[in-house]
PAZAPA-4460 file (N, C-alpha, C; in steps of 0.05 Angstrom, whole numbers, plus 32768, in hexadecimal, padded with zeros to 4 digits):
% residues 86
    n_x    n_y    n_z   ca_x   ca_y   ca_z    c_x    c_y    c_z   seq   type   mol
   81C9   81E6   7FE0   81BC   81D3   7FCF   81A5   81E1   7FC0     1      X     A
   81A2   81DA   7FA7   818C   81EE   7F95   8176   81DC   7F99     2      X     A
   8166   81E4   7F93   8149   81D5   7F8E   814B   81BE   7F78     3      X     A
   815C   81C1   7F62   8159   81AB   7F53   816F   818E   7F65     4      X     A
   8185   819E   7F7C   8183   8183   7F83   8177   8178   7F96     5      X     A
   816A   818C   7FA9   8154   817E   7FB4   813D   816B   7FA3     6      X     A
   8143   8174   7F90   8127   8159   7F80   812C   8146   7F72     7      X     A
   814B   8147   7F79   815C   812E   7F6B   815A   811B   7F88     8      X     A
   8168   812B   7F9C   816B   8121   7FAE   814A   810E   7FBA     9      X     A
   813F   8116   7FBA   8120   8117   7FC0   8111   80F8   7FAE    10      X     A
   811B   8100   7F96   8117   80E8   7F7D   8123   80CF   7F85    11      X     A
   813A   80D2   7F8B   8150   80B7   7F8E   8141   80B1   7FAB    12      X     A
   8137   80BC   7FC1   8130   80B0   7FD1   8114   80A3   7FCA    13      X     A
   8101   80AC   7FC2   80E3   80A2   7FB7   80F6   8086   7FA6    14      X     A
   810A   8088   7F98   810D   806F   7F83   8118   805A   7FA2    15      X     A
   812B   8069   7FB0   8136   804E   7FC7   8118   8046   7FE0    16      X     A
   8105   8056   7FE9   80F2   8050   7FEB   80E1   8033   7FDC    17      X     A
   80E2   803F   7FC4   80D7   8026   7FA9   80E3   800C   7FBB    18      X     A
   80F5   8008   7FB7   810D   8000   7FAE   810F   7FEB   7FCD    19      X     A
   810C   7FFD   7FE6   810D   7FEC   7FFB   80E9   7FDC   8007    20      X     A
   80D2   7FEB   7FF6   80BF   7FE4   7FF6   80B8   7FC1   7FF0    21      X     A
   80D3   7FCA   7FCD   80C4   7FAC   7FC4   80DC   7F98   7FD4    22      X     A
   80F3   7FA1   7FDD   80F9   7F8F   7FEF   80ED   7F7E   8007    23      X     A
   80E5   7F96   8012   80CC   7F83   802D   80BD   7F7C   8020    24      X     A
   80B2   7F7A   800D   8094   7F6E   8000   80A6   7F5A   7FF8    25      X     A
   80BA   7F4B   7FF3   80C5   7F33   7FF0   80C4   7F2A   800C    26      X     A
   80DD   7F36   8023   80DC   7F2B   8034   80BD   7F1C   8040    27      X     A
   80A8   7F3A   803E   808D   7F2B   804D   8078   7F12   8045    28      X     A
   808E   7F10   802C   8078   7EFF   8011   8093   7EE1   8020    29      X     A
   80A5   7EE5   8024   80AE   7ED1   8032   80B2   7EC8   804F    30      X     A
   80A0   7ED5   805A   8097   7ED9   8078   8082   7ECB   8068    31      X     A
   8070   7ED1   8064   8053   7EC4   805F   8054   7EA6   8059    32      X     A
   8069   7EA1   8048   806D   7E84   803A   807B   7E6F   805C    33      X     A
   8088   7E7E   806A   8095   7E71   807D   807F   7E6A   8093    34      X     A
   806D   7E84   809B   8053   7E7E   80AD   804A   7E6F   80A8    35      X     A
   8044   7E62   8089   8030   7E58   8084   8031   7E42   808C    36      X     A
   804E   7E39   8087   805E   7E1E   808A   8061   7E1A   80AB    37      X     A
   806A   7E31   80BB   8071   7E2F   80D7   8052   7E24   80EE    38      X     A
   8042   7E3A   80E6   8028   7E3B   80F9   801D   7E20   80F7    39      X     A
   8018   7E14   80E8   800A   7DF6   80E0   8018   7DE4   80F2    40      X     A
   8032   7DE4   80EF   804C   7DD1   80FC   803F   7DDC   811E    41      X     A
   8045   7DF0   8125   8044   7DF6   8138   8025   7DF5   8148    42      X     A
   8012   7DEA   813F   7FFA   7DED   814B   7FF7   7DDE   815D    43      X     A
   7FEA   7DE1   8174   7FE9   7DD1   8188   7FF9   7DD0   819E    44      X     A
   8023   7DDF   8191   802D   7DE3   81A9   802F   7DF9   81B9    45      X     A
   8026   7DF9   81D8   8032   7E04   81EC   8051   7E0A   81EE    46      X     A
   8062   7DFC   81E4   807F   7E00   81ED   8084   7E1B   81F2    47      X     A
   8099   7E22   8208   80A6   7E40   81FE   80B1   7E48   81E9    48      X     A
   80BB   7E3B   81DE   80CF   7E49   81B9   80B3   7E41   81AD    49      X     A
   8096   7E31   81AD   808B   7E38   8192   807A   7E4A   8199    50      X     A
   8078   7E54   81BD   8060   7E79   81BA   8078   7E86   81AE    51      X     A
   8097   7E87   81B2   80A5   7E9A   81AE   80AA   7E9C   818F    52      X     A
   80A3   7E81   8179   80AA   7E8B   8158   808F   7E97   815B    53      X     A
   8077   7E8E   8169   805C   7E96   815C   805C   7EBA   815D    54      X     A
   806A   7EBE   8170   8067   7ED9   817A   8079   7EE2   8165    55      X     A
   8094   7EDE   8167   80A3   7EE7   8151   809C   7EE7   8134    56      X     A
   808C   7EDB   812F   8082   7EDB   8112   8068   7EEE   810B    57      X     A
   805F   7EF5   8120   804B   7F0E   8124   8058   7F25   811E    58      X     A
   8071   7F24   8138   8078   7F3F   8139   8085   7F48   8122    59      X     A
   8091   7F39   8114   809B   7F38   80FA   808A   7F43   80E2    60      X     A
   8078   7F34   80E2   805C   7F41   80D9   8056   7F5E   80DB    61      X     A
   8056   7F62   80F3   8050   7F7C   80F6   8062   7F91   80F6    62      X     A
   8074   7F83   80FA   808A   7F9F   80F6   8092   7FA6   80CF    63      X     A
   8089   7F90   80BE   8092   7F96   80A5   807B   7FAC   80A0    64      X     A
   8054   7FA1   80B0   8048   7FAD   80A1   804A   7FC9   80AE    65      X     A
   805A   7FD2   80C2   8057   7FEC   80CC   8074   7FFF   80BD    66      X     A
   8088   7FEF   80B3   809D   7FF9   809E   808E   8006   8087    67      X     A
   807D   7FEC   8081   8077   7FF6   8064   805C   800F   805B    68      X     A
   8054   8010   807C   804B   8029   8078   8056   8040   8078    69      X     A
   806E   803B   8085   8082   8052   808F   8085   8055   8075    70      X     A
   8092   8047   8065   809C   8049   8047   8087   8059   803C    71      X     A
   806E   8057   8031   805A   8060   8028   805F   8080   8031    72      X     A
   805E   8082   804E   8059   8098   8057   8072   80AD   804D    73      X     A
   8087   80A0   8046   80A6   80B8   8045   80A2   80B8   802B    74      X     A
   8091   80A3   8012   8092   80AA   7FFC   807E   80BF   7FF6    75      X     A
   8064   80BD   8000   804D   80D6   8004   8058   80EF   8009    76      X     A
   806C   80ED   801E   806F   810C   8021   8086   8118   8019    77      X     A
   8097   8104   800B   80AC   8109   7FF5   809A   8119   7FDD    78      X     A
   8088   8105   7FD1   807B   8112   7FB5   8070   8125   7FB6    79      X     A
   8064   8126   7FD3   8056   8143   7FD7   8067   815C   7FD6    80      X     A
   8081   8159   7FE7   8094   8175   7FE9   8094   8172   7FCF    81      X     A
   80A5   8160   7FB3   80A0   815F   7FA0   8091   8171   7F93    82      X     A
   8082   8171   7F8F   8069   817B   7F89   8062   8199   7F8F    83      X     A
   8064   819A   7FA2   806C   81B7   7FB9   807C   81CB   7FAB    84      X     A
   8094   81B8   7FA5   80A9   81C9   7FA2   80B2   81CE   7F7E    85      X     A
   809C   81BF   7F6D   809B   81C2   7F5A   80AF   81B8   7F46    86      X     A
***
């Protein structure tokens, strides 16, 4: 593999990075609209299924915002070899 396709290769992933970024930023932008709607409904109950959406809708939470750092992070050190490698 030459260097120019490593920076092809390298490119197309920074663009599918893009690409799956603004996907979760939909998904979480529709996580947000559903919490908004869920937690209110749910206030006050004890039940077991409403700690178990409350929890699930956290963990949910948190796992997009720990993706989307991941994301950040493989595009940073994409641009950097990039860069690197001229």
């Amino acid at each position: 593999m030459s260097i120019e396709d490593v920076k092809a290769t390298l490119r197309r992933g920074n663009k599918a990075v893009k690409d799956a970024r603004r996907t979760l930023e939909q998904a979480n932008a529709q996580l947000l609209d559903a919490t908004g709607i869920a937690l209110p409904t749910l206030e006050g109950s004890e039940h077991a299924h409403v700690q178990r959406t409350r929890a699930g809708l956290k963990a949910a939470a948190h796992e997009i915002e720990l993706t989307l750092r991941r994301l950040d992070a493989a595009a940073e050190h994409s641009t950097a070899y990039l860069d690197a490698i001229g």
